[in-house]
C-alpha positions as CSV (number, residue, x, y, z in Angstrom):
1,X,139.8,119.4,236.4
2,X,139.7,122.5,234.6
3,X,143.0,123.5,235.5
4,X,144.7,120.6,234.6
5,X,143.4,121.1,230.7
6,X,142.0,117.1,230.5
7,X,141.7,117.5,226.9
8,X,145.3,118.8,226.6
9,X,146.3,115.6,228.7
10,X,144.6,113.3,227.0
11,X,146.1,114.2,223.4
12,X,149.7,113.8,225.2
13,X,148.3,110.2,226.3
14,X,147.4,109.7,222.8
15,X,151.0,109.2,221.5
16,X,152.8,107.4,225.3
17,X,150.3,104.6,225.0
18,X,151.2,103.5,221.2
19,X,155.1,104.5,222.3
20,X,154.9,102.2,224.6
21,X,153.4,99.3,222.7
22,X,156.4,99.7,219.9
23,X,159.0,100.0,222.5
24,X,157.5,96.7,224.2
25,X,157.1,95.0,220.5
26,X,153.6,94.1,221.7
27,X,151.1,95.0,224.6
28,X,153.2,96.1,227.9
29,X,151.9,94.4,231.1
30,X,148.8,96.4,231.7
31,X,149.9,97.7,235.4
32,X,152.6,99.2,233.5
33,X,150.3,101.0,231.3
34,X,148.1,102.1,234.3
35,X,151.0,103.4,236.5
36,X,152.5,105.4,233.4
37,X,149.3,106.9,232.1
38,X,148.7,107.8,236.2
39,X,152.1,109.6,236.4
40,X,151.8,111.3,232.9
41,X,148.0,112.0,233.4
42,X,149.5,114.0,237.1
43,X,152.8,115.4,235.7
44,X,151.3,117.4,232.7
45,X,148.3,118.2,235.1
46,X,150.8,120.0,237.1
47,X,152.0,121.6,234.8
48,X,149.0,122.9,233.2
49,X,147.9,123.9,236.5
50,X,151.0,126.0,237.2
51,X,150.3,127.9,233.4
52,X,147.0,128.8,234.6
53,X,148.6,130.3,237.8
54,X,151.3,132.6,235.7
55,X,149.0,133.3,232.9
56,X,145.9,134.4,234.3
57,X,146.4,137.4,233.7
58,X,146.6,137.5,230.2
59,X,143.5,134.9,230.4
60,X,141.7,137.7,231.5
61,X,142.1,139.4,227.9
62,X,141.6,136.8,225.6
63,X,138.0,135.3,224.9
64,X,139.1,131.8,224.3
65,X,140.4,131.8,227.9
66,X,138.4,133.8,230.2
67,X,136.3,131.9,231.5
68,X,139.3,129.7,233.5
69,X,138.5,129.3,237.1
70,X,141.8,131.7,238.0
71,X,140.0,134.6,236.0
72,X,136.7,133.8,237.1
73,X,138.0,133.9,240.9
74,X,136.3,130.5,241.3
75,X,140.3,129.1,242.7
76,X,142.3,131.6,244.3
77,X,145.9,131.8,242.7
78,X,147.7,130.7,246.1
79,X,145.2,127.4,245.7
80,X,145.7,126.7,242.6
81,X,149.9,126.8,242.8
82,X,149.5,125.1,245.8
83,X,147.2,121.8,244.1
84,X,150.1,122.3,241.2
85,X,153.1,121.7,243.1
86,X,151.3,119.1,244.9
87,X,150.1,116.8,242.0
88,X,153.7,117.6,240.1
89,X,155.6,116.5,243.0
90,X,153.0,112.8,243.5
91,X,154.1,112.2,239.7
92,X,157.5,113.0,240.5
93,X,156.9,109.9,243.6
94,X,154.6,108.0,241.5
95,X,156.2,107.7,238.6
96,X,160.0,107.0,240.4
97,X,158.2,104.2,242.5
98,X,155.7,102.2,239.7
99,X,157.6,103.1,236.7
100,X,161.4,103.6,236.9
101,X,163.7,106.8,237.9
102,X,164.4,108.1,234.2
103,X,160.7,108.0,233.4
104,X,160.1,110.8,236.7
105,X,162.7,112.8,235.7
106,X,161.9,113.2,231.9
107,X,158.4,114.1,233.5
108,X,159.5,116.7,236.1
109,X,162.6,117.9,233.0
110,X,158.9,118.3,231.3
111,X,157.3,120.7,233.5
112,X,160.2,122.8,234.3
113,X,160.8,123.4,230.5
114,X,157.2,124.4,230.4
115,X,156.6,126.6,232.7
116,X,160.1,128.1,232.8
117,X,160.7,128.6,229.4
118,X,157.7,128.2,227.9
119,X,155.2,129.9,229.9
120,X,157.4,132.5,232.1
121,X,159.7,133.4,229.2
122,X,159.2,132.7,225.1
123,X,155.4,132.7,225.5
124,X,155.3,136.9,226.5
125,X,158.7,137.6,224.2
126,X,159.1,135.6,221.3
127,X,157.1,135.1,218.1
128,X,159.0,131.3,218.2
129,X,157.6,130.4,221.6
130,X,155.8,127.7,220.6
131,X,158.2,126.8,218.2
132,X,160.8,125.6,221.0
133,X,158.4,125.6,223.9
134,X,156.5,123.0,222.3
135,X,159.7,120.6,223.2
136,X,157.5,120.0,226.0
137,X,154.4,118.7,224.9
138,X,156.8,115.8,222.8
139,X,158.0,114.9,226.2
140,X,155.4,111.6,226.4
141,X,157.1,109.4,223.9
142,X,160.1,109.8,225.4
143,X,158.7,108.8,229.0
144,X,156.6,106.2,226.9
145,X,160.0,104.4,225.7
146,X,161.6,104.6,229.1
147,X,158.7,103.4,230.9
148,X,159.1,100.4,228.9
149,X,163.1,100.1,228.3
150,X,164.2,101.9,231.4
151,X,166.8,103.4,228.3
152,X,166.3,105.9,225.3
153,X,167.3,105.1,222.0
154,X,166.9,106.6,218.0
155,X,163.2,105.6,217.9
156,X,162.0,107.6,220.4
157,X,164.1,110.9,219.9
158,X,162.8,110.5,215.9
159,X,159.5,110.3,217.8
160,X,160.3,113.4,219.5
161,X,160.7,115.1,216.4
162,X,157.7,114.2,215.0
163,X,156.0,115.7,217.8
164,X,158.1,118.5,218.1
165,X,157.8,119.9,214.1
166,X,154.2,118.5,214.5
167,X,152.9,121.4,217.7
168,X,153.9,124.7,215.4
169,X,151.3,124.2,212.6
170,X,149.0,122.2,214.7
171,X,148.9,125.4,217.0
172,X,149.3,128.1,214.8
173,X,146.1,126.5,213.4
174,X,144.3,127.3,216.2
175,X,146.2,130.6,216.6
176,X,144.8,131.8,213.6
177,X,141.6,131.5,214.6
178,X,142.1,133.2,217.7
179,X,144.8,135.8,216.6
180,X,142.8,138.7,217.8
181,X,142.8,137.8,221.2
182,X,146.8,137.0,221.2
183,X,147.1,140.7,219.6
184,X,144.6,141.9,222.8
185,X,147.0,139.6,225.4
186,X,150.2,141.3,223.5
187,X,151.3,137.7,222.9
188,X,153.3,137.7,219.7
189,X,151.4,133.9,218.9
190,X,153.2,133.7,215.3
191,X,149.5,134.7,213.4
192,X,148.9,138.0,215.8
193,X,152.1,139.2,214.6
194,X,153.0,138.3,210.8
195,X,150.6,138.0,207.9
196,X,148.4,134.7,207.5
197,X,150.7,133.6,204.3
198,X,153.5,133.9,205.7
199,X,151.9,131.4,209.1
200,X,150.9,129.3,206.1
201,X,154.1,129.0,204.5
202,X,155.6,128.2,208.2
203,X,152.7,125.6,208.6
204,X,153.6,123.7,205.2
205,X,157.2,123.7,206.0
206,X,157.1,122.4,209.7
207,X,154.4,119.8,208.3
208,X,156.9,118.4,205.4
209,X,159.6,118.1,208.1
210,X,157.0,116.0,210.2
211,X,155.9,113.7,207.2
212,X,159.6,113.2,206.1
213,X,160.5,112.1,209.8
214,X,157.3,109.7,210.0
215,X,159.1,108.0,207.3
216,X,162.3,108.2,208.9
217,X,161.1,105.9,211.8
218,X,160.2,103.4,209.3
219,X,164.0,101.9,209.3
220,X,164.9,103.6,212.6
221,X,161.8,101.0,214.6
222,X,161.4,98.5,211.8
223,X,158.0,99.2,211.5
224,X,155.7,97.0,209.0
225,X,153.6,98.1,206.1
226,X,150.8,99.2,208.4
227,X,152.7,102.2,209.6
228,X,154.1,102.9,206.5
229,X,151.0,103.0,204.1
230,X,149.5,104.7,207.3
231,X,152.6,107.6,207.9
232,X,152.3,108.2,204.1
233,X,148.8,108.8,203.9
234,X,148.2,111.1,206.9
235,X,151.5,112.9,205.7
236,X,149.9,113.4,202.3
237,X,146.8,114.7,203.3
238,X,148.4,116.5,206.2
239,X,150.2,118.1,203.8
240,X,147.4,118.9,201.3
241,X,145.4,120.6,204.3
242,X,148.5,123.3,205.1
243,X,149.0,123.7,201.5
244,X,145.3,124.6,201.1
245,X,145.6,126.9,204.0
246,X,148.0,128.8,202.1
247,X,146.0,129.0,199.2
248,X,143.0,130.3,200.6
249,X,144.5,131.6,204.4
250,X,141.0,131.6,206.0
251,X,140.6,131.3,210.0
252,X,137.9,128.6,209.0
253,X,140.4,127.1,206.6
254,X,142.4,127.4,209.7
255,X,140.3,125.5,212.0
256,X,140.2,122.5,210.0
257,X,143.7,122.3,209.9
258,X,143.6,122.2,213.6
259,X,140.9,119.5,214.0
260,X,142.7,117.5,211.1
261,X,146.3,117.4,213.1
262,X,144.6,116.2,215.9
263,X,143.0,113.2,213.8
264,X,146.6,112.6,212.4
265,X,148.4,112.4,215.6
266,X,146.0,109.7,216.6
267,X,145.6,107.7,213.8
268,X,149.6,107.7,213.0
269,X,150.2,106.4,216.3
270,X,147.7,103.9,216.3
271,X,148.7,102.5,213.2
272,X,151.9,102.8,215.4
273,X,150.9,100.4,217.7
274,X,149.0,98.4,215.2
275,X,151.6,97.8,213.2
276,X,152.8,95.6,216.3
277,X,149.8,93.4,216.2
278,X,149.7,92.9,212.1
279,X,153.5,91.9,211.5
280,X,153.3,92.8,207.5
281,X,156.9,93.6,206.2
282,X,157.8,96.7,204.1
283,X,160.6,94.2,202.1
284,X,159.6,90.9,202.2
């Protein structure tokens, strides 16, 4: 369990449910919702598992981290990569055999961009790594759509979007807090190597990007007003937090940043998925 990262897992679950619901235009068959949550649930534990296995020696340095189970010696690393492979590859089956083929693959496309560029190169060399290895991690609404539609369309690339200018600030949040132990790891995490402003002014701009693009799927998915008083809310106040950040570039500051993008992931995309059940038009 603790090398998958569960609680990593289930914020990815958090936006391929609701996906799925607008791609369906109501509630999928529930055996579809199983059998793609199973998949997704196995995929990104795979890949989390195969982090731990490359990174553990970096884990070893920071305090956030090392107490994983590769550090700690509880799993030897041979184990571990060996559990990884195997749970990616039953995803790989899973998904290809309950779901459809273009769902596996986005899923397996996932992991390899992960680990291979993500974890083995940008995360040790590049003060953007999270910036473009965070494509990753915006992976489940595309395999949400598909699961449904068998196809991808505008909706769920806009949907990519969201979550791809959504991971910088939402990370460099937590980065902040932790920037010490980046500097320790000689990770060049964005906060460990520039000034906290300067994160901050990153944080606001990646964050108006996202709000802008919420609004964007408004026309793209024909949501209803529920999605659309919802996306401009949690973009305004989503806003306000980075903004304050940069006021007042605390690492507690910080943290609530962090906590508050979490919240705003969930409730956008269940008002997402709400919006489905509560057919309120934004032009009557």
């Amino acid at each position: 369990m603790a090398l998958t990262k569960p609680r990593i897992i289930e914020l990815l679950l958090v936006t391929t449910v609701p996906t799925m619901v607008v791609a369906a235009g109501g509630m999928p068959s529930l055996w579809l919702v199983v059998a793609t949550v199973v998949g997704g649930t196995l995929a990104a534990g795979g890949a989390n598992a195969i982090n731990m296995v490359v990174d553990r020696d970096i884990d070893a340095l920071m305090e956030r981290t090392k107490n994983r189970p590769l550090v700690t010696g509880e799993m030897s690393a041979r184990s571990a990569l060996i559990f990884a492979l195997a749970i990616e590859g039953l995803a790989f089956v899973w998904l290809w055999q309950f779901v459809n083929l273009l769902s596996a693959v986005l899923a397996l496309a996932a992991c390899a961009f992960y680990v291979g560029v993500y974890t083995l190169w940008l995360k040790r060399t590049s003060r953007q790594n999270i910036v473009i290895g965070g494509a990753a991690g915006a992976v489940p609404v595309l395999i949400g759509w598909s699961s449904v539609t068998n196809t991808l369309d505008w909706a769920p690339v806009v949907l990519f979007g969201v979550i791809f200018f959504w991971t910088p600030p939402h990370f460099w949040a937590l980065a902040i807090r932790y920037r010490d132990d980046y500097s320790a790891a000689s990770v060049p995490m964005l906060p460990s190597v520039t000034s906290l402003r300067s994160t901050a002014v990153q944080m606001v701009l990646y964050t108006l990007v996202v709000w802008a693009l919420t609004l964007v799927f408004v026309p793209v998915a024909s949501m209803g007003l529920v999605y659309t008083a919802a996306a401009v809310l949690l973009g305004a106040v989503f806003t306000a937090k980075t903004v304050g950040l940069l006021r007042d570039p605390a690492p507690g500051r910080a943290m609530s940043v962090f906590t508050w993008s979490i919240t705003y992931v969930t409730l956008l995309f269940g008002a997402m998925a709400l919006d489905q059940f509560v057919p309120l038009e934004v032009w009557p």
